[in-house]
C-alpha positions as CSV (number, residue, x, y, z in Angstrom):
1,X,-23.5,-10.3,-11.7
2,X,-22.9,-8.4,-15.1
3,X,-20.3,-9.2,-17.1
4,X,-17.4,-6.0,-17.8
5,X,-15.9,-8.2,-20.8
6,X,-16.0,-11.2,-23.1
7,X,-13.9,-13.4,-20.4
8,X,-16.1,-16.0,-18.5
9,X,-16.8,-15.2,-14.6
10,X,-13.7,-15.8,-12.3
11,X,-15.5,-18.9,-10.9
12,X,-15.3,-20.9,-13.8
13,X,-11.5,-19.6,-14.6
14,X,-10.5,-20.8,-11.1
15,X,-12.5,-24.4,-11.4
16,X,-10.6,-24.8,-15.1
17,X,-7.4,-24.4,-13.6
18,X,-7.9,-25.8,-10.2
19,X,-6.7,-22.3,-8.8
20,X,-7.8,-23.3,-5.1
21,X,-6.1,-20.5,-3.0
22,X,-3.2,-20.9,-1.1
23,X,-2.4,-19.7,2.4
24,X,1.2,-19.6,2.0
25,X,0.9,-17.2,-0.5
26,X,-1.5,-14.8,1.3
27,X,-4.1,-15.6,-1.5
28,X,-7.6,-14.5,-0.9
29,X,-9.5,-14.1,-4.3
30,X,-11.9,-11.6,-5.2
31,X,-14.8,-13.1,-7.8
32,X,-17.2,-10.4,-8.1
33,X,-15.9,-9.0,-11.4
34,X,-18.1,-5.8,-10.4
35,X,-16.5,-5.2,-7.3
36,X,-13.1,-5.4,-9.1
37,X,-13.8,-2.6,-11.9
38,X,-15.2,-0.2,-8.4
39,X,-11.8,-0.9,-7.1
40,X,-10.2,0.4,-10.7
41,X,-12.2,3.6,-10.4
42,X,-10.7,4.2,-7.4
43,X,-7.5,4.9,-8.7
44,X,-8.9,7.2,-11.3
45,X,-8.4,8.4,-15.2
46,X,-6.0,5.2,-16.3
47,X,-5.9,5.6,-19.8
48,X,-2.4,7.8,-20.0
49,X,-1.0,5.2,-17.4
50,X,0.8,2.4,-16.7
51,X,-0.4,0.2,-13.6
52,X,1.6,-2.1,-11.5
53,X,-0.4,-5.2,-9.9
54,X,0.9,-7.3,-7.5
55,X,-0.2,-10.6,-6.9
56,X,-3.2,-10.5,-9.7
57,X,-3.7,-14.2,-8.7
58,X,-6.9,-15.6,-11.3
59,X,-7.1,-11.7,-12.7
60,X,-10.0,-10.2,-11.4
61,X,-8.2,-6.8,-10.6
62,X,-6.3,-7.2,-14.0
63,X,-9.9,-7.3,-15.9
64,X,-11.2,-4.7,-13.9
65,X,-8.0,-2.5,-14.9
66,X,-7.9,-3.3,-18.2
67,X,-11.8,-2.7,-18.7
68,X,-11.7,0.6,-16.8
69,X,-9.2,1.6,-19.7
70,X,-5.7,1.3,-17.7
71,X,-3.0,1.6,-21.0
72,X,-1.3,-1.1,-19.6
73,X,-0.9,-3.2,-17.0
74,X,2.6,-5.0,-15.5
75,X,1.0,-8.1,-12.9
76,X,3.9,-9.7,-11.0
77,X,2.4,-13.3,-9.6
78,X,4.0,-15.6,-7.8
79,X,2.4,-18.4,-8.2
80,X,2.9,-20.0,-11.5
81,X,-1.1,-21.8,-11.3
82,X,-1.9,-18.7,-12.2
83,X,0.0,-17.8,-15.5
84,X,-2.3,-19.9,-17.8
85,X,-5.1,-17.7,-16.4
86,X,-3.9,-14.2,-17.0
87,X,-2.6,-15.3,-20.7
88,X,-6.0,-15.5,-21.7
89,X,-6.7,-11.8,-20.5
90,X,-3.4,-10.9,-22.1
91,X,-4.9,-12.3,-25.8
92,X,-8.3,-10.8,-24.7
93,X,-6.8,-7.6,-24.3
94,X,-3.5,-7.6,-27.0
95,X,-0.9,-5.4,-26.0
96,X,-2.2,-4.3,-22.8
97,X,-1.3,-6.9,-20.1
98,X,2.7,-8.0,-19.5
99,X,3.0,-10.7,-16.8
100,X,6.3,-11.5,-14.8
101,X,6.2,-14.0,-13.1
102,X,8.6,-13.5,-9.7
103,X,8.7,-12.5,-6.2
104,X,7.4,-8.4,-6.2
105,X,9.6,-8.3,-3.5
106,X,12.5,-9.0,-5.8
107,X,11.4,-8.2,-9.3
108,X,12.4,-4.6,-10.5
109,X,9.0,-3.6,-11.6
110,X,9.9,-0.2,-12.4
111,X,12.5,-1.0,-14.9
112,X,8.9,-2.2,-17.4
113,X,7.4,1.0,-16.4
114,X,7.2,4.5,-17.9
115,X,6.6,6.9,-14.6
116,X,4.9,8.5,-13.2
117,X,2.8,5.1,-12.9
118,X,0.0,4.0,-10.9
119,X,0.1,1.1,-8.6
120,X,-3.2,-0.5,-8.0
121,X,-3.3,-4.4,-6.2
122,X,-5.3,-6.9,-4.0
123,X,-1.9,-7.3,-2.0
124,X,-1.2,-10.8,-0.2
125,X,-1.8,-10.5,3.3
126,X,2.0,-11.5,3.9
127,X,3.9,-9.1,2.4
128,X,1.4,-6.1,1.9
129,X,3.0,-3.9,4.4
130,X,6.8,-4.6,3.4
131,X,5.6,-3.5,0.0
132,X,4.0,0.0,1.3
133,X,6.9,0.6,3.2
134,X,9.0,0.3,0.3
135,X,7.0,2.1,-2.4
136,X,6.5,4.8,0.6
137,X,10.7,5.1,1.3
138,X,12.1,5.3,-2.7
139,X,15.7,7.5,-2.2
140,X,14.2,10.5,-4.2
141,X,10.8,11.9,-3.8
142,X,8.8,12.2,-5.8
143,X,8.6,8.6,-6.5
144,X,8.3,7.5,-10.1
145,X,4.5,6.3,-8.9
146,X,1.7,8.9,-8.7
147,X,-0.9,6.6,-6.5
148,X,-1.5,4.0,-4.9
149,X,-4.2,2.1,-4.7
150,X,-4.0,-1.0,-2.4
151,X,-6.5,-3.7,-1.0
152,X,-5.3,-4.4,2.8
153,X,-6.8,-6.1,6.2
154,X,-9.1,-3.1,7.3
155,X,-6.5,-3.0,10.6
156,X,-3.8,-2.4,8.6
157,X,-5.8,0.2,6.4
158,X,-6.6,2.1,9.7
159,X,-3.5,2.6,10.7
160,X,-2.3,4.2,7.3
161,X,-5.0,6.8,8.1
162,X,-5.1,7.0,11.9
163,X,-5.0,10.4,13.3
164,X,-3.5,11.5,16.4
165,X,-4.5,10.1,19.9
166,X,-6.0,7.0,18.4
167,X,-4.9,3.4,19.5
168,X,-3.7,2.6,15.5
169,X,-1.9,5.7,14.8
170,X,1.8,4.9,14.5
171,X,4.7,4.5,12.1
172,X,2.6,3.4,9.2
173,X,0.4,6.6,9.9
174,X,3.5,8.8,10.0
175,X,5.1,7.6,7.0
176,X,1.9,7.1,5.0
177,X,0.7,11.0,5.9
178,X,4.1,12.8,5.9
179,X,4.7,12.2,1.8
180,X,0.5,11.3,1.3
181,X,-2.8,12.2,0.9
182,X,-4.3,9.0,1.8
183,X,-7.9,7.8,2.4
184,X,-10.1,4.6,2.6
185,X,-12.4,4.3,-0.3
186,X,-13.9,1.3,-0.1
187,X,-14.2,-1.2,3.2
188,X,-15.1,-5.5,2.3
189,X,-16.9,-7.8,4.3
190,X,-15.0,-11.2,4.4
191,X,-17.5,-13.2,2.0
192,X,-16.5,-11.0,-0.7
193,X,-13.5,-13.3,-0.8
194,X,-12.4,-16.6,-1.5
195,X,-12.2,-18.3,0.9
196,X,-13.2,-15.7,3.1
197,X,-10.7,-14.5,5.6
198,X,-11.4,-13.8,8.9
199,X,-11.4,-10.1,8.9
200,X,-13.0,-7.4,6.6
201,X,-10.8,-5.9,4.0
202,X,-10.2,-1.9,2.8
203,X,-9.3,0.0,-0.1
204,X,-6.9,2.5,0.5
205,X,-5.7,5.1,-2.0
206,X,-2.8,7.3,-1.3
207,X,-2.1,10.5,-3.7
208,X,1.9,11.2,-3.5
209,X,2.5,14.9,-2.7
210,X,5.0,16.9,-4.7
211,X,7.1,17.3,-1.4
212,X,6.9,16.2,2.2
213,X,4.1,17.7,4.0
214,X,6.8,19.2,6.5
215,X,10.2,19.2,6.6
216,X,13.0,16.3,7.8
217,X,15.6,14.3,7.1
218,X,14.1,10.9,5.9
219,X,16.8,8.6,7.4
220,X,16.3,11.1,11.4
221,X,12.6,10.7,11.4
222,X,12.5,7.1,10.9
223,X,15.0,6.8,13.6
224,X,13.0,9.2,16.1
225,X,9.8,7.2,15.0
226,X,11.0,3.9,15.3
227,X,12.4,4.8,18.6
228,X,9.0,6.6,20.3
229,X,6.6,3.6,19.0
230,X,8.7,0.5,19.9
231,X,8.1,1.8,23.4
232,X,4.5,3.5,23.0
233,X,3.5,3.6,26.6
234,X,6.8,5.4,28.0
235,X,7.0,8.5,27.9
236,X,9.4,10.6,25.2
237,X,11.8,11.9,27.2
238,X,12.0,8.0,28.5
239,X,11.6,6.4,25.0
240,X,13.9,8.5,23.3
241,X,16.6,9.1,25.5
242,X,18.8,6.7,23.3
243,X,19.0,8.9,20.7
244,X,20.6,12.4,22.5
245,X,21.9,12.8,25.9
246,X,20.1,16.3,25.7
247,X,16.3,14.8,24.4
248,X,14.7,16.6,26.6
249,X,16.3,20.0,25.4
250,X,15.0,18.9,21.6
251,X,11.9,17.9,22.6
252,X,11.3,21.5,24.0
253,X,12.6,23.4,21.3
254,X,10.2,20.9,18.9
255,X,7.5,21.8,21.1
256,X,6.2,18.5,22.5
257,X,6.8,18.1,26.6
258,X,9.1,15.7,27.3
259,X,6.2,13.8,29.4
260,X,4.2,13.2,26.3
261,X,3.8,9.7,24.4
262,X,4.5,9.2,21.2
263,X,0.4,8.6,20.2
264,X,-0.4,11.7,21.0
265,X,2.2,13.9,18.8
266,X,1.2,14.9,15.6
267,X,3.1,14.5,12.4
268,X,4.5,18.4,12.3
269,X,6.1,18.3,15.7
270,X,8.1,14.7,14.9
271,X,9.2,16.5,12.2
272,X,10.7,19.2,14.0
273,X,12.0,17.3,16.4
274,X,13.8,15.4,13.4
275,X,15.4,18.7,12.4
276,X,16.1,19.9,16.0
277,X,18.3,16.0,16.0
278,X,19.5,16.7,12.7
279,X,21.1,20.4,13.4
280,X,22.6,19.2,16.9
């Protein structure tokens, strides 16, 4: 394994400070400094950005950020083992690397930002899908990000880019596709990690369009989402039947028969049936 800077490899920083991963923190670390720069391509041209990594753990993301040429990078960890670690990138790369160290549910990351930024993490396996959800619902779209470029289980990856009539299309599809251009890049066996986990690992980068792909209100579709998933093997006019007295009327003028299930309807027609709600 080459070296991409003047740091030593990730397995002797983590046997100097006894940075043995912890399962309560979701920690799986990725040592193969190579493999962390090919995850910093992913997420493109850098250099006029500013990046925002969560849970950098010993640094191998950071390093591969920083050598790809990110401007600068804003890591949020956790785990304070970990902060005597990424100070020495920080020196080795002056100016370029802030650290906070907090809860990235909780921190205000954009406030040390200048948008549009790019986000770009290994993300703990315990809060990676809150924190997509999040970055994915801001109140105003566009965000003040311009990518994302996130390390998830390969399940969870699937279903951000699951199409139609597939078993792992769902809400996370939906919400990922409607604002999104979003793709797997990159897909990790579980020895590329330590300790390995017990399920391969994917790269997925998502590219925030200027608008929503199709018209809605936010706050409707969520609701009509939430409401055809959570009961998946109904059918709509069953599973939805909470939310108007005249579903079945919407559903028609949306386009989608009322004995349809919620896997099979495409992102445009949940739209329109989100505006069909909205103007009753």
């Amino acid at each position: 394994m080459s070296a991409i800077d003047t740091l030593p490899p990730l397995s002797e920083v983590i046997k100097r400070h006894q940075l043995s991963a912890r399962k309560s923190l979701g920690q799986n670390f990725l040592l193969d400094l190579n493999l962390t720069a090919r995850i910093a391509r992913v997420a493109g041209d850098l250099s006029q950005t500013d990046v925002l990594e969560v849970g950098p753990g010993p640094g191998g993301l950071t390093r591969g950020l920083l050598a790809e040429g990110a401007r600068r990078v804003l890591a949020v960890e956790k785990d304070a083992r970990c902060l005597p670690a990424l100070a020495e990138i920080s020196e080795a790369y002056p100016g370029r690397l802030e650290v906070i160290e907090g809860d990235a549910l909780e921190v205000d990351s954009a406030a040390h930002l200048t948008p549009p930024y790019a986000i770009c993490a290994n993300l703990p396996y315990n809060v990676g899908t809150e924190l997509l959800v999040r970055w994915l619902t801001p109140p105003e779209w566009p965000p003040a990000w311009q990518s994302l470029t996130l390390m998830f289980q390969k399940e969870v990856a699937e279903r951000i880019v699951a199409e139609p009539g597939s078993k792992a299309y769902g809400r996370l599809a939906l919400l990922a596709q409607w604002r999104c251009d979003a793709r797997i890049a990159l897909t990790l066996p579980p020895g590329a990690f330590t300790p390995p986990p017990k399920v391969s690992s994917a790269v997925v980068h998502l590219t925030a369009l200027p608008a929503p792909r199709f018209e809605a209100d936010p706050k409707v579709l969520e609701r009509v989402v939430a409401a055809a998933f959570n009961q998946r093997r109904k059918m709509l006019r069953a599973a939805l039947k909470s939310l108007s007295p005249q579903i079945q009327d919407h559903l028609a003028e949306a386009g989608i028969a009322p004995t349809e299930r919620a896997e099979r309807v495409p992102l445009e027609q949940f739209c329109a049936l989100a505006r069909s709600l909205a103007s009753a």
